[in-house]
N, C-alpha and C positions, 0 to 999 in steps of 0.2 A: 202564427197568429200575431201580430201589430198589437202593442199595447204602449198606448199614448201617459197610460198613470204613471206619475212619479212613487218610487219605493217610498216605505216611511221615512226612511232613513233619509234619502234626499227631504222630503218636505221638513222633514225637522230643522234639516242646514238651510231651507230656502228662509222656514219663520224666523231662523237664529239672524239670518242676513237680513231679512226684511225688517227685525224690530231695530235692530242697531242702525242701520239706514236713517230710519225713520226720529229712534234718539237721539244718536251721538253725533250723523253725518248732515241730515237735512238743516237742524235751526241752526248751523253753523257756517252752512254752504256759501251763502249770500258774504258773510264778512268777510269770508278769505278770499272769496270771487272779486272784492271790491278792493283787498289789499291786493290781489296777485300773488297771492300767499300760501304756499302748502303747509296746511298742519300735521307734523312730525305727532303731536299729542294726540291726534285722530286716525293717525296711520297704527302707532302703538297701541289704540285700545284694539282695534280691529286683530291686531297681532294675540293680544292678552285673549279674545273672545277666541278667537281660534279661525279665524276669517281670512290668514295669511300663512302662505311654508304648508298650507293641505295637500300640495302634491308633494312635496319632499316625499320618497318612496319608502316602504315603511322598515325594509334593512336597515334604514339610516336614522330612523327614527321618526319619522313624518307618519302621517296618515295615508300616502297613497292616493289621493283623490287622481282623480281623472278629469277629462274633458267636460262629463254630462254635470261633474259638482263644481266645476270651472265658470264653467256659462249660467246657473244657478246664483251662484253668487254674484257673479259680476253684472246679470241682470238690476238684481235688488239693491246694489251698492249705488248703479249708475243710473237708476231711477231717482235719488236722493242727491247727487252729485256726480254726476259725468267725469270731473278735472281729480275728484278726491279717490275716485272707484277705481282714475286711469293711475293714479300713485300707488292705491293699498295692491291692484294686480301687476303691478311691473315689478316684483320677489319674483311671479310666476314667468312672465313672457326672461326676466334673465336668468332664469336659474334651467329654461327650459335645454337649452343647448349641451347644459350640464347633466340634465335628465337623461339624454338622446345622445349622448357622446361614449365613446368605449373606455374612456379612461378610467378604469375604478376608483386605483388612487387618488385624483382627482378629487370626485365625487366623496368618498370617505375622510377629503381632508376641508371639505368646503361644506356640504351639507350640517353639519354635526355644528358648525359653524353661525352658520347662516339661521338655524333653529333655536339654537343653546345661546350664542351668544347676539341675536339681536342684530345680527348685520343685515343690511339692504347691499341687494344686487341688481343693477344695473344691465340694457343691451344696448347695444351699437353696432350697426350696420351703416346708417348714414352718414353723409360728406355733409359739408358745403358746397359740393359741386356735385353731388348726386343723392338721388333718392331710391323710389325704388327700383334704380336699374343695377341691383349688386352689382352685377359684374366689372363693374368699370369704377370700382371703391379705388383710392389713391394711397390710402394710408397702410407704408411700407411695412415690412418684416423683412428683415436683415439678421440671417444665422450670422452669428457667432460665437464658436464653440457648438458647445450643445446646448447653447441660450439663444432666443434670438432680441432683437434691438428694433423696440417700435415707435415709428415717426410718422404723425401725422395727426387730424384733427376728427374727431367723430361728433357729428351734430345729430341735432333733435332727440338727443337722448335725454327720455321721462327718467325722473330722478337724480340724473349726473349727480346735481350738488349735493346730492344725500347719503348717494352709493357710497358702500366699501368695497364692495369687487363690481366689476364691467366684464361681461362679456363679449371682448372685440374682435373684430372680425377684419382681417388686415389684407394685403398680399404681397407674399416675394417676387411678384413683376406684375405691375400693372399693363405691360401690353398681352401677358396671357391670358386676359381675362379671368372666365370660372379657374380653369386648370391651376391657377397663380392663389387661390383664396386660401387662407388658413384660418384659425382660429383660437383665444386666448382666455383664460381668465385673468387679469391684470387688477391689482387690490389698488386702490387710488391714493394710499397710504404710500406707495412707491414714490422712490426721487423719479423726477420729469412728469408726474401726472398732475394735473389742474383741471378743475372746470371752469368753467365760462359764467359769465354773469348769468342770472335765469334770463329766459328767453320770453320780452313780450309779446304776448297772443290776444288776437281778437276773444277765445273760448279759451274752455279748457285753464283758467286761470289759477285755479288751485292745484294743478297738478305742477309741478317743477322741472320744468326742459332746459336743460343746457348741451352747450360741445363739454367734449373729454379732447385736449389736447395731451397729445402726445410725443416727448422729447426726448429720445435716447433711453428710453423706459427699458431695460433689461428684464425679459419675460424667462423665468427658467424652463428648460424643456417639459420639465414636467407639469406646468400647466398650461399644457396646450390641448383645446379642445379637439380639434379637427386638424390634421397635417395639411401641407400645401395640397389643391387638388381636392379634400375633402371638405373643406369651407362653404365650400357654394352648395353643396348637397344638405349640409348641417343647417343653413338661414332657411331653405327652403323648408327642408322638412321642420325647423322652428315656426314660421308662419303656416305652414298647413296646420297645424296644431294649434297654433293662439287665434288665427282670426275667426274663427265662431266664436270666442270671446269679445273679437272687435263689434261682430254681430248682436251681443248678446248687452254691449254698453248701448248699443242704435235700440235696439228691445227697451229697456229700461228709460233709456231717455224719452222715448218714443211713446212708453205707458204714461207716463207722468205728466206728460204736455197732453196727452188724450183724456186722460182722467182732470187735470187741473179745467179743460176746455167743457167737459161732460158739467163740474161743477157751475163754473159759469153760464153755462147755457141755461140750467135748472130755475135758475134763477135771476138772470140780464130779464128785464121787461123792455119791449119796443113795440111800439104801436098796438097799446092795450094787451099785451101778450107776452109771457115768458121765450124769447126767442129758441127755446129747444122745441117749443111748437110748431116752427116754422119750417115745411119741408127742406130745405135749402141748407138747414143748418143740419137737421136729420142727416140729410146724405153725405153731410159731409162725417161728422161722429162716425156715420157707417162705413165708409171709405176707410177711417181711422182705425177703427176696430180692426177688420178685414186685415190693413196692412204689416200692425203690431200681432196678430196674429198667426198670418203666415210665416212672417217672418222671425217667431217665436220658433216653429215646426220646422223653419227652415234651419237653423242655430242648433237645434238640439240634434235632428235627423246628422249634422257635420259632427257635432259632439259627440255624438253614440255612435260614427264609425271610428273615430279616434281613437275611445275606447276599447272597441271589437276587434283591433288593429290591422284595420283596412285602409286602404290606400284614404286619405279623405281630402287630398287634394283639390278635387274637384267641386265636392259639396262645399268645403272650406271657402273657396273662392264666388259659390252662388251666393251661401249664408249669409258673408261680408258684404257680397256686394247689393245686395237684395236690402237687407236689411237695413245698410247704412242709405242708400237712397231713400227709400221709404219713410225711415226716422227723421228727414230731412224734410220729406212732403209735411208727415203726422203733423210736426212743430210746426213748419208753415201754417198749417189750416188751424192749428189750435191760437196761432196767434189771428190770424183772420178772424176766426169766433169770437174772439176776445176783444178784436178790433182795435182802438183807440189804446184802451189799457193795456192791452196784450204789449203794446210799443213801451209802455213805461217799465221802469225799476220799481216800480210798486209792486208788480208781478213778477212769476218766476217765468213766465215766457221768454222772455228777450233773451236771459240768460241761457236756456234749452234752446233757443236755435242758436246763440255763437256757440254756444258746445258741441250740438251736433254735425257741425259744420265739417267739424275737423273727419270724422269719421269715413266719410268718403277720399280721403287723403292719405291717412296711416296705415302702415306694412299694407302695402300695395295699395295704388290709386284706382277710383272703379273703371279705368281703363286700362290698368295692366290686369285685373281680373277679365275683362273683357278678352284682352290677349288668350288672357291662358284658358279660358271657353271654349274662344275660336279655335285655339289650338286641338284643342279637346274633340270638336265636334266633327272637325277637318280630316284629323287622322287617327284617333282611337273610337270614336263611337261607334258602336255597331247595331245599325241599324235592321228593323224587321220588315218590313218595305222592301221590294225587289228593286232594282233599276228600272227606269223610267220606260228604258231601251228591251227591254223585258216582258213588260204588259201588254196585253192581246186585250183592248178594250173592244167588245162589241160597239161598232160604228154602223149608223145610214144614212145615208145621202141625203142630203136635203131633196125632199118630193119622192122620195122612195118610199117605196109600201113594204114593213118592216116584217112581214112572214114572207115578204119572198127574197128576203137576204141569207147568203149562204152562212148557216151556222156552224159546218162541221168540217173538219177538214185543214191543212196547214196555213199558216198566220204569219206574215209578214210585217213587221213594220218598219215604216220608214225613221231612221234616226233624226230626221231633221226636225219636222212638221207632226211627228207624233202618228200619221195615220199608216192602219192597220186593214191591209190587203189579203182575203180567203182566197187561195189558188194554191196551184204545186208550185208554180214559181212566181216569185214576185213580177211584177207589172213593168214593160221597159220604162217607163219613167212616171212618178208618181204625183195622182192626178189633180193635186195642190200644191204643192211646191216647186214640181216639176224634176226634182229631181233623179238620177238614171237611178236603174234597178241596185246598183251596186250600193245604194245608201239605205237600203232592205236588210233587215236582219229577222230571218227564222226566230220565232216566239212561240 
């Protein structure tokens, strides 16, 4: 039996997240959107309130959370602030690799860490010369001894300037491709590590994106997340896991701009009339709904296979990419609704679409989601539907009188043109497309 209710236990963490949202993230959103500025002081209260380090596992001391209190939270954060929601969840998207890795030691010597003593951690996959096509990352790892030696530059990493550990992602040959990937935890406390000035962005402005450059960084063996060869396996199965998060920031943003748009309509008057009277505006609200929505159902159904520990690959990448379009429409129409004002800094519109701008872009673009669909549909679906080449559809002639077509009896059809021949043998060449009996196949 399907049961759509959140446990209590989840609702309690959704109102914990939604009033802190609503106190400490919303009437602050706007100032730090206009300096370009992430608040470390709004990141730490979220930490204090217990809104960060919830999946640390709970051997190590964490609570364990999962996917379904993942996207929960990150809905209600990023209804309030999209730039501050994508700061307070990147502990989660870099500690995930750490999660998903076999290293225990590792894990036992970072988590305890990362909880107790107040560290941010940091991921990097991306170049400056690439995004999401891993495979072809340039920044080397060079064994030496039983340490290796990393060079190179990791861009678009949320929180660089802030991090104490990165999770990077290197390779010992970049013509091997996947086979060449390995993977690190590297503390930014190291000689040769630096980051980059923050990076300006159209959206997203309170969150802090910089490169991690990397120079002759000496990684000891023993933190290393994934070996050469296992890297590529480890960012993947990392982003099947976080992007119904990505989905879940597109949700939240998405509510906000729908709900801000519902307020103003209530109350805009034009032409003797509250414009939420106006069918035109109606359908669009409705369209809104509808979107934030499904695209709600569609986020958590990815988070609760996550959880159930089923492949969620697949759902991961509809959730993402479903959601993030849609949140892109929602903000459109609510600025449309809003019209004139909606363009200004007065309101929070303008802001809500450069924020959600970005969401169709990050851990994979909705065209490599599209990739990995097609991929999907091409050669694992399995379908209930017989082949086309298969079905005996009862046909009559045009001007035929249809009780006196033969009913019973063996069924030919022509592979080309579709049509379906009653006889022992097929017909020497068939009487629409012309082509010989040999293009007949028994159905």
């Amino acid at each position: 039996m399907l049961n759509f209710n959140l446990s209590p236990e989840l609702i309690v963490l959704q109102q914990k997240a939604r009033e802190f949202a609503l106190q400490e993230v919303l009437p602050l959103a706007w100032r730090y959107d206009q300096r370009d500025e992430t608040s470390q002081e709004i990141i730490r209260k979220a930490e204090a309130a217990g809104l960060i380090n919830g999946d640390i596992p709970e051997e190590y001391g964490g609570r364990g959370f999962g996917c379904l209190e993942a996207v929960i939270l990150t809905e209600e954060l990023a209804a309030a602030c999209a730039g501050l929601a994508t700061s307070i969840f990147d502990n989660s998207l870099g500690m995930e690799p750490l999660i998903l890795c076999n290293n225990e030691a590792l894990k036992a010597k970072y988590f305890p860490k990362i909880l107790n003593d107040k560290k941010y951690i940091a991921f990097a996959t991306s170049e400056p010369t690439m995004g999401s096509d891993v495979a072809s990352l340039r920044c080397r790892a060079k064994r030496d001894g039983d340490d290796y030696i990393l060079n190179g530059t990791k861009y678009w990493v949320t929180n660089g300037g802030l991090a104490d550990y990165v999770s990077v992602f290197a390779t010992v040959d970049p013509k091997s491709a996947h086979a060449g990937i390995c993977a690190f935890i590297v503390e930014t406390a190291w000689e040769g590590v630096s980051a980059g000035r923050p990076i300006p962005k159209m959206g997203q402005r309170t969150s802090n994106t910089t490169a991690i450059n990397l120079k002759n960084v000496r990684v000891p063996k023993e933190n290393m997340l994934a070996p050469p060869g296992e890297g590529f396996i480890l960012a993947m199965q990392t982003f099947a896991r976080t992007r119904p998060s990505i989905g879940a920031f597109a949700v939240g943003t998405a509510r906000s701009a729908m709900e801000f748009a519902i307020d103003y309509a209530k109350k805009r008057k034009a032409f003797g009339s509250k414009i939420a009277d106006f069918q035109s505006i109606q359908l669009k609200l409705a369209e809104m709904y509808q979107k934030v929505e499904t695209a709600r159902l569609l986020v958590w159904k990815a988070a609760w296979e996550c959880d159930q520990g089923v492949d969620p690959n697949i759902s991961a990448s509809i959730s993402k990419m479903y959601a993030t379009e849609a949140a892109f429409e929602v903000v459109d129409q609510a600025l449309q609704v809003m019209a004139g004002y909606g363009y200004t800094r007065f309101f929070p519109i303008e802001k809500l679409l450069r924020d959600v701008r970005l969401y169709r872009i990050y851990e994979g673009t909705s065209e490599v989601q599209r990739i990995i669909l097609a991929g999907h549909v091409l050669a694992a679906y399995q379908a209930t539907m017989p082949p086309l080449e298969d079905l005996a559809i009862e046909q009559v002639a045009h001007g035929e009188d249809p009780s006196a077509t033969k009913t019973t009896g063996p069924r030919w059809r022509c592979r080309v043109c579709g049509y379906v021949h009653c006889g022992d043998e097929p017909p020497d060449e068939c009487p629409y497309c012309f082509f010989p009996a040999t293009a007949f196949k028994a159905v």
